[in-house]
C-alpha positions as CSV (number, residue, x, y, z in Angstrom):
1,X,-5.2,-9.3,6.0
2,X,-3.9,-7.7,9.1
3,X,-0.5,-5.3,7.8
4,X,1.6,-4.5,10.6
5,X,4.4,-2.1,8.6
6,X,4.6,-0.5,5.5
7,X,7.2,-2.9,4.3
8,X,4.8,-5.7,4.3
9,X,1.7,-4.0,2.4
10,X,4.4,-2.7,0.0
11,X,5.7,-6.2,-1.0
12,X,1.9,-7.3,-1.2
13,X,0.7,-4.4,-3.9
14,X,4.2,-5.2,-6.1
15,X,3.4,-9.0,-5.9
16,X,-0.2,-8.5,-6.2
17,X,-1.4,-10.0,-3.2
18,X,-3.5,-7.0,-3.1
19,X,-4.8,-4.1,-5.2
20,X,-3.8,-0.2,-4.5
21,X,-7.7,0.2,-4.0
22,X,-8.2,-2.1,-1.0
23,X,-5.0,-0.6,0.5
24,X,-6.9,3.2,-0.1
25,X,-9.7,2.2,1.5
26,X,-8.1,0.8,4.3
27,X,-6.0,4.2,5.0
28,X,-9.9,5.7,4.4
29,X,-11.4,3.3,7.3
30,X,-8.0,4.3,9.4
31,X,-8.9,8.2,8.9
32,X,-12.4,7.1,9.9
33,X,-11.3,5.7,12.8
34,X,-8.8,8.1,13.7
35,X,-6.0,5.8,13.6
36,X,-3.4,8.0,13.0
37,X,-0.3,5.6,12.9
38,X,-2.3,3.2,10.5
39,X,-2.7,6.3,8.5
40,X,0.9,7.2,8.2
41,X,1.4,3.1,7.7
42,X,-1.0,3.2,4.3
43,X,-0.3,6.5,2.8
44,X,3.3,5.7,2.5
45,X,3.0,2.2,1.3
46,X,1.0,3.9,-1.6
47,X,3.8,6.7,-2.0
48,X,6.3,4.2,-2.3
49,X,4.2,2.2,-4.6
50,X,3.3,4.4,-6.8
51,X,6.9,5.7,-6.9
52,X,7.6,1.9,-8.0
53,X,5.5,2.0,-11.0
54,X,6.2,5.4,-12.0
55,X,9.8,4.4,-12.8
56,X,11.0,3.6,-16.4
57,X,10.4,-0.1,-17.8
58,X,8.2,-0.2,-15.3
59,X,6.9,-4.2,-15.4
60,X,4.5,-5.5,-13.2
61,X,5.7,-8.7,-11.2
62,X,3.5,-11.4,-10.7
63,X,3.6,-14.4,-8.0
């Protein structure tokens, strides 16, 4: 899938329409191809996910 704003890949790891690992590798194939706005884009959909299940009663939600 095509993510156009951190928003959008941020609802997709919490619903689990796809993993933190496909959204690392596509901030590595950003960096790769110096893409620096998709690169900002993916490391702080990650931030704010990880923030997300670093919180207390943390519980996964599923779709």
């Amino acid at each position: 899938m095509r993510y156009f704003n951190v928003d959008q890949i941020y609802a997709d790891l919490i619903t689990g329409r796809t993993t933190r690992t496909l959204v690392y590798s596509s901030l590595v194939r950003a960096r790769k191809r110096e893409q620096p706005d998709r690169v900002e884009m993916f490391e702080e959909a990650i931030r704010r996910f990880d923030e997300w299940r670093a919180t207390p009663n943390f519980t996964p939600l599923t779709s």
